[in-house]
C-alpha positions as CSV (number, residue, x, y, z in Angstrom):
1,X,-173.6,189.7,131.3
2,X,-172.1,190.4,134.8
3,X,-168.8,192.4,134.4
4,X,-166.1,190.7,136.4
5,X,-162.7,190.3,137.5
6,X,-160.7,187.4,135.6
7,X,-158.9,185.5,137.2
8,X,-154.8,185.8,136.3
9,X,-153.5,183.0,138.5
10,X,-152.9,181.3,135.1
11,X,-151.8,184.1,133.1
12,X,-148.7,184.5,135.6
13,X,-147.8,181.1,134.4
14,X,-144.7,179.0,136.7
15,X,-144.4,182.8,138.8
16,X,-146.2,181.8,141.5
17,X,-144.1,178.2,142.1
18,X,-142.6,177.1,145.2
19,X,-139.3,178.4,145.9
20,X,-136.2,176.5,145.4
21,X,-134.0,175.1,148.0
22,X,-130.4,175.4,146.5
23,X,-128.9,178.3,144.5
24,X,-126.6,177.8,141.1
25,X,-125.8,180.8,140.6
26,X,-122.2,182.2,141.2
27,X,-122.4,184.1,144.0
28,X,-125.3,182.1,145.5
29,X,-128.0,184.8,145.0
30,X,-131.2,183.6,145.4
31,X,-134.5,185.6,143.9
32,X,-137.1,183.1,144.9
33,X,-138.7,185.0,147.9
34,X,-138.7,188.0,145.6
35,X,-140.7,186.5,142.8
36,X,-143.1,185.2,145.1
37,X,-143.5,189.1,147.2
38,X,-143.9,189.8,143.7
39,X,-146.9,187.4,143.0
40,X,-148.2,188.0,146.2
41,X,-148.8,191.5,145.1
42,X,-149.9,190.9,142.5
43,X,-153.0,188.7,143.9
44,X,-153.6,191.6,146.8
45,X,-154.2,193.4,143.8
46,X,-156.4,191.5,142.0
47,X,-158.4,190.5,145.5
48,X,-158.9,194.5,146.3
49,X,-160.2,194.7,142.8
50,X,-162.7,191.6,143.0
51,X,-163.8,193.3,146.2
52,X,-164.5,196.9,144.6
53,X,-166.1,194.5,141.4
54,X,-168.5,192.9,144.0
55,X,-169.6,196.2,145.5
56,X,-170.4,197.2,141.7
57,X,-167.4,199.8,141.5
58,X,-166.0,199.2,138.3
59,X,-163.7,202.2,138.4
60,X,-162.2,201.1,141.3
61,X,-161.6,197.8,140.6
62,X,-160.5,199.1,137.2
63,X,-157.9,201.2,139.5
64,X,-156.7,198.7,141.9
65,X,-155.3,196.7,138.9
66,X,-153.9,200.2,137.0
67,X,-150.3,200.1,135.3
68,X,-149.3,202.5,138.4
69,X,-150.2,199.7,140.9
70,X,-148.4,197.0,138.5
71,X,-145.4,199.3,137.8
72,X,-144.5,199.7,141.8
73,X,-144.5,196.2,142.4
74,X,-142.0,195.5,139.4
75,X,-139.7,198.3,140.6
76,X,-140.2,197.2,144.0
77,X,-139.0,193.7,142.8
78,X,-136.2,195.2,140.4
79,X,-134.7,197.1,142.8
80,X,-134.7,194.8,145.6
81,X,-132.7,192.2,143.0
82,X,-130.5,194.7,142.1
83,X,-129.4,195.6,146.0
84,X,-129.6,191.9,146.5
85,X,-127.0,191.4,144.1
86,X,-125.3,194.4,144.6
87,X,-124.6,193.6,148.5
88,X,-123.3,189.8,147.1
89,X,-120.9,191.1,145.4
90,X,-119.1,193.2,147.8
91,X,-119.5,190.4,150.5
92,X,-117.8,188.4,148.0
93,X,-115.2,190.8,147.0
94,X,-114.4,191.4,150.9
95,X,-113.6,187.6,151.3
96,X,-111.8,187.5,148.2
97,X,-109.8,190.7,149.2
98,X,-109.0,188.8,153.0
99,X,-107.5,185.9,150.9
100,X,-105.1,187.3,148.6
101,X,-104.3,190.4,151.0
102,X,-105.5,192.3,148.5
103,X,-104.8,196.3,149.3
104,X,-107.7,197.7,151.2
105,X,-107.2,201.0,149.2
106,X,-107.6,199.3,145.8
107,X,-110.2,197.3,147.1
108,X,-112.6,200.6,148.0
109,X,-112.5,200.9,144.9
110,X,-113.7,198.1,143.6
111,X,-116.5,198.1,145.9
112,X,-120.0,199.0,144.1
113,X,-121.6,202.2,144.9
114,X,-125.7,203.5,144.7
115,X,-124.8,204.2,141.7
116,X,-123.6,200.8,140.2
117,X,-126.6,199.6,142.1
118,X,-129.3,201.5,140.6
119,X,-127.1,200.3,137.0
120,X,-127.9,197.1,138.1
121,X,-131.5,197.5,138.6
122,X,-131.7,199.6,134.6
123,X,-130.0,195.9,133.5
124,X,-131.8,193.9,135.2
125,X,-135.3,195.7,134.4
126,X,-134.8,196.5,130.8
127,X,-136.1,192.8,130.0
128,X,-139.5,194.0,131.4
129,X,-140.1,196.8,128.4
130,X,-143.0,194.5,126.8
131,X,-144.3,194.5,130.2
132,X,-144.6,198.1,130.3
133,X,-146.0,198.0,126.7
134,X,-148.8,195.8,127.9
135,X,-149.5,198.1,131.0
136,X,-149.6,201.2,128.6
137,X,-152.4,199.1,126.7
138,X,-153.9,198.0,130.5
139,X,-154.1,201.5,130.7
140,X,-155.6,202.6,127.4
141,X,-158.5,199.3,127.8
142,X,-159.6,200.9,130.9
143,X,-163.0,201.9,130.0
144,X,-163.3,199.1,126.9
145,X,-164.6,195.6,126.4
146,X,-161.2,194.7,126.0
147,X,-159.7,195.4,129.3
148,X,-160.1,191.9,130.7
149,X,-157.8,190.6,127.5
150,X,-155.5,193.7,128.4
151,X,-155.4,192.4,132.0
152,X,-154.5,188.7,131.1
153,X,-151.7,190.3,128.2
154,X,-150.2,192.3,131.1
155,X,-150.5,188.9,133.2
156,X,-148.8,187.1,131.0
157,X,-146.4,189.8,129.6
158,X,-145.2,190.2,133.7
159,X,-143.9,186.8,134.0
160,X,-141.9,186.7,130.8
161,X,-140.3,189.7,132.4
162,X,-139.5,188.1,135.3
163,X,-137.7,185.6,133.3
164,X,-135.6,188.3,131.5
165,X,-135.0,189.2,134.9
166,X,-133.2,186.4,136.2
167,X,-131.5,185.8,133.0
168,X,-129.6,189.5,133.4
169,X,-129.7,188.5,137.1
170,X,-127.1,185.4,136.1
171,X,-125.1,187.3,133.9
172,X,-124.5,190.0,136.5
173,X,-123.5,187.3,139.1
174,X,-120.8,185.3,135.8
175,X,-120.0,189.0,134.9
176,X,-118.9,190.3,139.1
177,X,-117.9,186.4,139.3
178,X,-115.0,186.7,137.2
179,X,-113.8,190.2,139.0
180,X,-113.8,189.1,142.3
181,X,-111.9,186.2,141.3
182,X,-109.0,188.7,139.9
183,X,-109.2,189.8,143.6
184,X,-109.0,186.3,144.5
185,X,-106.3,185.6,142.5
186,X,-104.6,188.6,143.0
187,X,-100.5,188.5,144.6
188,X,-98.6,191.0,145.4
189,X,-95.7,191.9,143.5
190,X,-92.4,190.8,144.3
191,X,-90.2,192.9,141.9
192,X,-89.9,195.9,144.9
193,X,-88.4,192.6,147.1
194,X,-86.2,191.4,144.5
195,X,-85.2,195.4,143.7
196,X,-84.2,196.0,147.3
197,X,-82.5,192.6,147.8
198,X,-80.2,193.5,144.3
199,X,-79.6,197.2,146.0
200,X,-78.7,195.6,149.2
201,X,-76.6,193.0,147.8
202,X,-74.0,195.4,145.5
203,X,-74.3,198.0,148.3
204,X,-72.7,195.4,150.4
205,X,-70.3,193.9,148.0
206,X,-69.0,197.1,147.2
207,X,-68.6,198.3,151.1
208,X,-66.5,195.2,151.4
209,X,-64.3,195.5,148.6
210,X,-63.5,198.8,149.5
211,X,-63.3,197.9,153.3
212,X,-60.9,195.0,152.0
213,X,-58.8,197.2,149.9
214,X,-59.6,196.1,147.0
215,X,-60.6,199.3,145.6
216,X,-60.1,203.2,146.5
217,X,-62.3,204.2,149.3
218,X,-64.3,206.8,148.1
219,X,-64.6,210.2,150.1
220,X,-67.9,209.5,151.6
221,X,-66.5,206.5,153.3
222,X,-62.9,207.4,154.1
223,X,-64.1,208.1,157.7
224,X,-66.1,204.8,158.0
225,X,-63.2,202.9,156.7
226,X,-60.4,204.2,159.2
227,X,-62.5,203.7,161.9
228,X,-63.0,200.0,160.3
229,X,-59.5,199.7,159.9
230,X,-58.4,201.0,163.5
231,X,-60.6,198.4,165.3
232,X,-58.7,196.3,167.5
């Protein structure tokens, strides 16, 4: 029997859809054009390795579909989710910030970081650990009888990750949804206003009761109060 390249097109399961038109998510991120990059990939892959199968290189057809070549396009689609959602949310704290008036100093703060980013990106990947598993045993079929099974398990094991993917992708957007709208919501205290306006008021009432006589002028104010008194 000839030794062949399956095809995974099925394996990869509802990946490969069209995109959608209209986001739901919170912050109106939108993974669609990723997912497909990611499919795309995934079939240069698979065409490079049907054209080294057809030549009679097993080994490097073998290679071209290797857990390396699978591994960079996940991390390549991880990461670009995670920046994706990383830059939404400080676009979204930014407006939020220009409503409220929030403090620009406070609001630096807030802002996410490489760091938070490349958090995002361990969240939003860890769903894709069977993935890896099923790589490792890509990996391990290599020179088997079993490594077109291996190939359709990592297939199939790829678009379940993708699914964990979005999942953690929507709970990053409800989880950064719900801070930005404390920015949103955010008003500035009025306790210093009401402070000053108290000072100001008994500072005031007290200058006139002693400028009216009504009390002993104080030394501070014994100067102010006959040249009050001496106005003509």
């Amino acid at each position: 029997m000839t030794w062949s390249v399956p095809e995974i097109g099925p394996s990869l399961g509802r990946l490969g859809d069209p995109a959608l038109v209209v986001s739901r998510s919170p912050l109106g991120v939108t993974l669609d054009d990723v997912r497909l990059e990611l499919v795309t990939g995934v079939f240069d892959l698979a065409g490079a390795a049907r054209a080294f199968a057809t030549a009679g290189d097993r080994d490097g057809a073998v290679a071209s579909l290797g857990r390396v070549a699978w591994l960079q396009l996940w991390e390549r689609a991880v990461d670009t989710a995670a920046a994706r959602i990383s830059g939404a949310v400080n676009a979204h704290f930014g407006e939020a910030a220009g409503e409220s008036r929030f403090p620009p100093r406070r609001l630096r703060a807030l802002l996410l970081t490489d760091d938070d980013t490349r958090a995002i990106a361990a969240r939003l990947g860890s769903g894709g650990a069977p993935f890896v598993t099923a790589l490792d045993a890509l990996e391990q079929s290599a020179r088997s009888t079993g490594w077109q099974a291996s190939l359709t398990a990592a297939s199939r094991r790829l678009e379940s990750a993708w699914r964990a993917l979005e999942s953690a992708a929507a709970g990053e957007q409800e989880r950064w949804h719900a801070e930005i709208e404390l920015v949103r919501t955010w008003r500035r205290p009025t306790w210093p206003v009401w402070t000053l306006t108290g000072v100001i008021f008994t500072g005031v009432t007290y200058l006139g009761l002693v400028l009216g006589g009504y009390i002993t002028v104080p030394g501070f104010l014994r100067g102010f109060a006959a040249f009050w008194w001496s106005w003509p």
